[in-house]
MDTraj code that builds the backbone (N, CA, C; nanometers):
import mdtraj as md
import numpy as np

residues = "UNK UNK UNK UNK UNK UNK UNK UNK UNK UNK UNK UNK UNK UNK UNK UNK UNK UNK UNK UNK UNK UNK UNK UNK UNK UNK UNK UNK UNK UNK UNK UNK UNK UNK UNK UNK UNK UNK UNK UNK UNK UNK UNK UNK UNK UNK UNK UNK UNK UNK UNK UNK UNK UNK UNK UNK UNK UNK UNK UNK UNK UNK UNK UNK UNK UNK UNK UNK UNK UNK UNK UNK UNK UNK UNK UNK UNK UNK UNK UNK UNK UNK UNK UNK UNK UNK UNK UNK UNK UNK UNK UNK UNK UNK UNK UNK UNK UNK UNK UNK UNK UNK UNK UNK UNK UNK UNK UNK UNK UNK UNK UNK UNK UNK UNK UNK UNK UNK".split()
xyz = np.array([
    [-7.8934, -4.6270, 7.7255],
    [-8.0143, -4.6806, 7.7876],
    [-8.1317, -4.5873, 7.7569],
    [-8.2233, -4.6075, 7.7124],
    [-8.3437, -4.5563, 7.6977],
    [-8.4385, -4.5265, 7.7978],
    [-8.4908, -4.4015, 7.8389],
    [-8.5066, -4.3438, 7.9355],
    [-8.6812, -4.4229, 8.0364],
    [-8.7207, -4.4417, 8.1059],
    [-8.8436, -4.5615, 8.0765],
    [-8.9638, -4.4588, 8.0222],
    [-8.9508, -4.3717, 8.0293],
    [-9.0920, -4.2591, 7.9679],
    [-9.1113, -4.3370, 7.8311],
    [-8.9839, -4.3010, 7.7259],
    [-9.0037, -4.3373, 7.5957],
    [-9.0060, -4.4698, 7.6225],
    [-8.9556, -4.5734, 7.6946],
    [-9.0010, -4.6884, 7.6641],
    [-9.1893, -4.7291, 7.7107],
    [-9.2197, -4.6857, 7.7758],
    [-9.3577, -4.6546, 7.7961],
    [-9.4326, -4.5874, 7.7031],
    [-9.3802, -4.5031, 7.6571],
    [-9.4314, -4.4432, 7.5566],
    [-9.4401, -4.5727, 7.4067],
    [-9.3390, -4.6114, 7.4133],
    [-9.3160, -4.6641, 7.2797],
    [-9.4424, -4.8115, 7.2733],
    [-9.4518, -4.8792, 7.4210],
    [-9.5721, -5.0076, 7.4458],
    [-9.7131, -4.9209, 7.4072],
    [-9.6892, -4.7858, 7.4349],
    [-9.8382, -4.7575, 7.4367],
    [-9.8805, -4.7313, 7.3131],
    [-9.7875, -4.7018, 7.2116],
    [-9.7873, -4.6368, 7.0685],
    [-9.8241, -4.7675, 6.9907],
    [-9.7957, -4.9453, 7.0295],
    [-9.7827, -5.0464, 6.9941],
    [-9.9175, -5.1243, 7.0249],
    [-9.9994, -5.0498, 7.1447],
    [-10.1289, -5.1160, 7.1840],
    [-10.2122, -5.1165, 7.1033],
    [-10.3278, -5.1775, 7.0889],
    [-10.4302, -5.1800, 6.9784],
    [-10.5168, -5.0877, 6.9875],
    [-10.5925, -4.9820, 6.9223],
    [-10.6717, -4.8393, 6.9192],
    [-10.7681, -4.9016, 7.0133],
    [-10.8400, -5.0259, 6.9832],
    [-10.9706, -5.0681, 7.0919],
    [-10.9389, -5.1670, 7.1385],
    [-10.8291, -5.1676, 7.2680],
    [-10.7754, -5.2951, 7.3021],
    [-10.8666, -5.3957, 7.4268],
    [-10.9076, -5.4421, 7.4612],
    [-10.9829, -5.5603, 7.5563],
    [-10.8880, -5.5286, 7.6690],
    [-10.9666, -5.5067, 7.7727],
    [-10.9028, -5.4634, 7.9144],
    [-11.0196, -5.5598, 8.0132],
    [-10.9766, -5.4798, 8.0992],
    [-11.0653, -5.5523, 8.2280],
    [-10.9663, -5.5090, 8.3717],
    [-11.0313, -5.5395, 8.4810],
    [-11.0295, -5.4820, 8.6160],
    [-10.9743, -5.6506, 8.6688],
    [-11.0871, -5.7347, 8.6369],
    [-11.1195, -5.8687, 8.6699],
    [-11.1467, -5.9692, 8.5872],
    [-11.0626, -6.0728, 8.5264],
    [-11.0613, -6.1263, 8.4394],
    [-11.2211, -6.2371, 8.4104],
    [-11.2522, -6.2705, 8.5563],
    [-11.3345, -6.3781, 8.6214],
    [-11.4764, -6.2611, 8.5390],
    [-11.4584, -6.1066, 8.5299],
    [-11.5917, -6.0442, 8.5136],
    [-11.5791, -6.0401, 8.4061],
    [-11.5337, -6.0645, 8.3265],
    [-11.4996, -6.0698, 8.1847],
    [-11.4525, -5.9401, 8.0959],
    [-11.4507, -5.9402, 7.9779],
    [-11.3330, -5.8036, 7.8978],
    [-11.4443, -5.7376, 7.8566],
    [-11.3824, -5.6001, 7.8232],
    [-11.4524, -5.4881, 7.7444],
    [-11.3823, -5.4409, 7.6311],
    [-11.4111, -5.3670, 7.5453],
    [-11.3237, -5.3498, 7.4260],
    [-11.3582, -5.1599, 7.4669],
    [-11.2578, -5.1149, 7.4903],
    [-11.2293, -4.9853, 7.5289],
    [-11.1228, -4.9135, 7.4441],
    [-11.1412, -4.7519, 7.4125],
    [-11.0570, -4.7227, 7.3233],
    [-10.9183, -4.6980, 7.3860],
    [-10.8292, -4.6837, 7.3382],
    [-10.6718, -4.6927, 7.4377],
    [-10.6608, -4.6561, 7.5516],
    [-10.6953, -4.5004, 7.5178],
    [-10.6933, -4.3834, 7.6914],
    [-10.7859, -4.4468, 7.7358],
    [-10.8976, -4.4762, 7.7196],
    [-10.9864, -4.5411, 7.8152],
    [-10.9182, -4.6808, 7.9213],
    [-10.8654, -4.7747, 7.8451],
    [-10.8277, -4.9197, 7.8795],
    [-10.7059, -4.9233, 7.9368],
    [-10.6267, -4.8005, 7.9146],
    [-10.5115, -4.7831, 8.0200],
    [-10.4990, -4.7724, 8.1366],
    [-10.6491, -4.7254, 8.2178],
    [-10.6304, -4.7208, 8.3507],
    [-10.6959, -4.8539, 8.3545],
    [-10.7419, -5.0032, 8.2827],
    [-10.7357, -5.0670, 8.3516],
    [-10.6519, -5.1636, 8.4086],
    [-10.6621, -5.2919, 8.5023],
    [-10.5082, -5.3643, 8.5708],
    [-10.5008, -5.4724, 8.4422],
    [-10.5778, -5.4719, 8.3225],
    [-10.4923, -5.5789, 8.2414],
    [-10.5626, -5.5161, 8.1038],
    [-10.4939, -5.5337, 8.0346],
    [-10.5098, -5.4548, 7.8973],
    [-10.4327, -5.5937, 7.7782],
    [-10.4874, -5.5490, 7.6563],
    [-10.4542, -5.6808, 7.5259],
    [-10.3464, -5.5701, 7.4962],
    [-10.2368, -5.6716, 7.4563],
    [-10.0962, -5.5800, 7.4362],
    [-10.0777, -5.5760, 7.3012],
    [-10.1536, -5.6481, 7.2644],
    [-10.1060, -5.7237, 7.0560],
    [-10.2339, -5.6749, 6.9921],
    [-10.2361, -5.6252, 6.8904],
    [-10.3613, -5.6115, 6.7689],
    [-10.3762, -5.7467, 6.7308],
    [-10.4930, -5.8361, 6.6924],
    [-10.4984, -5.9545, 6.6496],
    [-10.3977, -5.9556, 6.5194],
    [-10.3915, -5.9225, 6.4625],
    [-10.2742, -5.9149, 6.3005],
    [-10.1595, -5.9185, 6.3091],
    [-10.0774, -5.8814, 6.4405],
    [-9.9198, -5.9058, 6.4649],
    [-9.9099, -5.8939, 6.6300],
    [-9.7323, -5.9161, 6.6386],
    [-9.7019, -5.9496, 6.7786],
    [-9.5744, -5.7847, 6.7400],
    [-9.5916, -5.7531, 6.8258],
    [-9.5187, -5.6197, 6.8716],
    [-9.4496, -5.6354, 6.9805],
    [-9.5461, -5.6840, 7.1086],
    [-9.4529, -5.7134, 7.1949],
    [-9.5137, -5.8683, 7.2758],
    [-9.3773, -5.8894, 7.3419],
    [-9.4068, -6.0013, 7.4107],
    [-9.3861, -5.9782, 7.5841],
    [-9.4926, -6.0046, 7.6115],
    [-9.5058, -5.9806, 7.7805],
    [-9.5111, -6.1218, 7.8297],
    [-9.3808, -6.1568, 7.9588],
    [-9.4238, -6.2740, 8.0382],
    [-9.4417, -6.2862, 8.1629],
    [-9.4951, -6.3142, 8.2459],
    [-9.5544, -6.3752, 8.3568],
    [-9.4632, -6.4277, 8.4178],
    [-9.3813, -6.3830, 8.5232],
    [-9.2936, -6.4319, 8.5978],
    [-9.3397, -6.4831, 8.7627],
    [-9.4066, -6.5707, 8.7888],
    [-9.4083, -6.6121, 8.9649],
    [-9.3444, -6.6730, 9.0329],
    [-9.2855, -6.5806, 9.0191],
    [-9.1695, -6.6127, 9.1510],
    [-9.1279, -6.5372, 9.2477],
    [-9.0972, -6.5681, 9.3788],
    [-9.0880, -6.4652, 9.4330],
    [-8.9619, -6.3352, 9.4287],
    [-8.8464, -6.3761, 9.3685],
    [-8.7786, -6.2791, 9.3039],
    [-8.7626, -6.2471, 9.1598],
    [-8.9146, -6.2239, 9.1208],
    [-8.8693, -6.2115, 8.9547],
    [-8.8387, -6.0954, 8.9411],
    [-8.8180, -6.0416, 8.9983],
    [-8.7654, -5.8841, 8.9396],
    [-8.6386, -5.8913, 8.8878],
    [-8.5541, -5.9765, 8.9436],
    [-8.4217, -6.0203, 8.8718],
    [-8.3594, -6.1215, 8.7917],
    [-8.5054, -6.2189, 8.8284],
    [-8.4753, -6.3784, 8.7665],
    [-8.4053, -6.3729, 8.5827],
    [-8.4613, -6.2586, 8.5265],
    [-8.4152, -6.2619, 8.3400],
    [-8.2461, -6.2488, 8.4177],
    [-8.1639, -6.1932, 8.4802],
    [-8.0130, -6.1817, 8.4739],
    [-7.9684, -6.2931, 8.4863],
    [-8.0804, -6.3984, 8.6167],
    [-8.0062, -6.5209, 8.6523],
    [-8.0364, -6.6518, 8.5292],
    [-8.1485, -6.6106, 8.4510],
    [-8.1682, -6.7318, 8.3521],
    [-8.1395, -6.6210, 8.1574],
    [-7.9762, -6.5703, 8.2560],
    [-7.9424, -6.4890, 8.1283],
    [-7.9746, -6.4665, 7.9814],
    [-8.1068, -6.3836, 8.0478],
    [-8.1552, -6.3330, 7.9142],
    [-8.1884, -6.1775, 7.9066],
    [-8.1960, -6.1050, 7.7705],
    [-8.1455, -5.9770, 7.7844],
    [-8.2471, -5.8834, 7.8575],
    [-8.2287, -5.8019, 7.9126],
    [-8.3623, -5.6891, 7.9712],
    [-8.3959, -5.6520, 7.8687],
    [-8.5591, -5.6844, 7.9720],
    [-8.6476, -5.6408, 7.9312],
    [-8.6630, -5.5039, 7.9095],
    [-8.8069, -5.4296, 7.7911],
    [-8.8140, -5.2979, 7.7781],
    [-8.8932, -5.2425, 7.8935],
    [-8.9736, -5.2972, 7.9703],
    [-8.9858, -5.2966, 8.0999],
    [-9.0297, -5.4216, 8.1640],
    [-9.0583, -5.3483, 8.2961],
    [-9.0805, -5.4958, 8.4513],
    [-9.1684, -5.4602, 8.5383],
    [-9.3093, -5.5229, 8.5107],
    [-9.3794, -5.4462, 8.6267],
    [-9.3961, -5.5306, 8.7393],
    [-9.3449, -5.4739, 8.9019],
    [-9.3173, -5.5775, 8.9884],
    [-9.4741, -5.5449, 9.0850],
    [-9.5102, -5.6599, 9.1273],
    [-9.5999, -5.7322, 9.2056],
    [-9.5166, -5.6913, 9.3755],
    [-9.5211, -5.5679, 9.4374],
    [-9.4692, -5.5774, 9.5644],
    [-9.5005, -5.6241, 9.6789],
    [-9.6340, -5.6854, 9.6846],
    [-9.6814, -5.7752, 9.7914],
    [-9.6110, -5.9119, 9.7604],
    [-9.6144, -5.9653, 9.6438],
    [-9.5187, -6.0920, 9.6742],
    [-9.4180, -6.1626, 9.5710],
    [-9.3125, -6.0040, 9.4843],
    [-9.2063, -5.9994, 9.4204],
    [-9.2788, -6.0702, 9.2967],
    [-9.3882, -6.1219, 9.2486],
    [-9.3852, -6.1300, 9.1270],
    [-9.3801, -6.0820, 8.9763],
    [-9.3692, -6.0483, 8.8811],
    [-9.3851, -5.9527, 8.7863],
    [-9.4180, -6.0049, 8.6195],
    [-9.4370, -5.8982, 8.5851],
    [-9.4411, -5.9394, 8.4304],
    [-9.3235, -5.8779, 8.3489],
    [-9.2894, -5.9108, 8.2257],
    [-9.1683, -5.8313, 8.1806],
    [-9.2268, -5.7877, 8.0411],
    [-9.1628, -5.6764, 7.9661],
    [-9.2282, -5.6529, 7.8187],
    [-9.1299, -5.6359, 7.7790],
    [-9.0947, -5.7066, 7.6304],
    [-8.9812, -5.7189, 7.5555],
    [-9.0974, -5.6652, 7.4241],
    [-9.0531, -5.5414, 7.3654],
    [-9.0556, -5.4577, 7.2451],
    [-9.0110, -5.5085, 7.0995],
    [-9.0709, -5.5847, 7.0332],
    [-8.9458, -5.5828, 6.9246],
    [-8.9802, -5.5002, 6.8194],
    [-8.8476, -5.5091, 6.7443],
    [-8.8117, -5.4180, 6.6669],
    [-8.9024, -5.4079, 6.5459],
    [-8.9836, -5.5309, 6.4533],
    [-9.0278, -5.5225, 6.4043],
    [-9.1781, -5.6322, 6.4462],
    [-9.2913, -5.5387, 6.4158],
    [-9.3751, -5.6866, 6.4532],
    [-9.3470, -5.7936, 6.3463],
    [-9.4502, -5.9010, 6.4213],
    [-9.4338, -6.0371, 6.3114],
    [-9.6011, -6.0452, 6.3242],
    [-9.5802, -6.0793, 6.1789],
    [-9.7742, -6.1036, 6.1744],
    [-9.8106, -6.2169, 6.1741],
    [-9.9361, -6.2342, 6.2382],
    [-9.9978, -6.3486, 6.2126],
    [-10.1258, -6.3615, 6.1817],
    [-10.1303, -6.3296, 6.0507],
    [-10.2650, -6.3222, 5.9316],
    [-10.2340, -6.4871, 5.8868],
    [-10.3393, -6.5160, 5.8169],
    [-10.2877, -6.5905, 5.6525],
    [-10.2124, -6.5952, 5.5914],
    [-10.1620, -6.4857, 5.5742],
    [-10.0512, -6.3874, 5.4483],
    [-9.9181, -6.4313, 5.5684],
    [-9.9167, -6.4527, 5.6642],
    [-9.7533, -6.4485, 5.7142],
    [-9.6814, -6.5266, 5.7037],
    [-9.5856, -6.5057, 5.6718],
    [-9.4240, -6.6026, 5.6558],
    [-9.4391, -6.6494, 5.7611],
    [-9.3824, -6.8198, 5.7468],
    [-9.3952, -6.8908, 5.8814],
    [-9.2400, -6.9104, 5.9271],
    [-9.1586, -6.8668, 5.8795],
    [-9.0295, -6.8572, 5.9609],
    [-9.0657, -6.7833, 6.0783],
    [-9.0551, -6.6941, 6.0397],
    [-9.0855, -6.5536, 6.1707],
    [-9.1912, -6.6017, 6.2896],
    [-9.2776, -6.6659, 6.2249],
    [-9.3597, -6.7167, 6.3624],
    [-9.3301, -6.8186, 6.4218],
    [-9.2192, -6.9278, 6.3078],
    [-9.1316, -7.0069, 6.4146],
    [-9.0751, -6.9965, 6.5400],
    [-9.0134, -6.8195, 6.4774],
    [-8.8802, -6.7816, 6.5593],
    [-8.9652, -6.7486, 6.6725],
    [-9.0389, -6.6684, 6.6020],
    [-9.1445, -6.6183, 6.7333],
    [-9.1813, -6.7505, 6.8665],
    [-9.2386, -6.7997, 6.8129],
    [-9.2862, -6.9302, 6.8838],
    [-9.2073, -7.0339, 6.9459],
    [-9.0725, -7.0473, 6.8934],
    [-8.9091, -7.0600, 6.9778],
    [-8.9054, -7.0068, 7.1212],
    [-8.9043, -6.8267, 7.0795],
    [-8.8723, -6.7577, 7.1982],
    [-9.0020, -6.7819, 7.3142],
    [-9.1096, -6.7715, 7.2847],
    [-9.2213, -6.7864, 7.3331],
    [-9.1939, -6.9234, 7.4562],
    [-9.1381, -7.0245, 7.3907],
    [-9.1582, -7.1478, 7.4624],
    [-9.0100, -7.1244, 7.5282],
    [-8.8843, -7.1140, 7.5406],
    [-8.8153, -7.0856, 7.6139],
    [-8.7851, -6.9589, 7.6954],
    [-8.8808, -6.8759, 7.6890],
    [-8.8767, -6.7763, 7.8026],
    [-8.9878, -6.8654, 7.8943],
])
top = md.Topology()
chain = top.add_chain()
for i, resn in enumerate(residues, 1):
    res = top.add_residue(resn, chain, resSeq=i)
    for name in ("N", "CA", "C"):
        top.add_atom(name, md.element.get_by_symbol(name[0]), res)
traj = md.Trajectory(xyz[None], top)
């Protein structure tokens, strides 16, 4: 098992140098350089040119466990919502998949598979 530092470490190494953050989505984004956009509550996880990782949106009130019950593998992390059990999950992959012009459209099939059944 991989310890969560390095897996934290490894989302942050994957973020985009000037990623679009924000406090409040309704106030709209800023384009901030990494250390800057990390302390804010929502940050762009993907460089426009590929997918690195995939983060989902779980509301429910026990999502902290719901991936075991709709058996699918853990996540590289889970950030839980403790006022009312909701969370998001971040699945890391191994290699990005791009999505330029230039990209093979298998891979963004597959991509776009997983996308719609998580």
């Amino acid at each position: 098992m991989v310890k969560p530092a390095l897996q934290a470490a490894a989302f942050v190494e994957r973020l985009p140098r000037r990623p679009y953050c924000t406090d409040d989505p309704a106030q709209g984004l800023l384009i901030r350089p990494q250390a800057t956009a990390l302390a804010y509550r929502h940050i762009q996880h993907n460089p426009p040119p590929h997918v690195a990782c995939l983060v989902f949106d779980v509301d429910r009130a026990d999502a902290y466990h719901a991936w075991l019950d709709a058996g699918l593998p853990a996540p590289n992390w889970v950030c839980l919502n403790v006022r009312n059990g909701h969370a998001h999950y971040g699945y890391l992959l191994a290699s990005p998949v791009a999505r330029t012009s230039a990209a093979k459209q298998k891979p963004l099939r597959y991509l776009a598979a997983i996308e719609h059944v998580l």
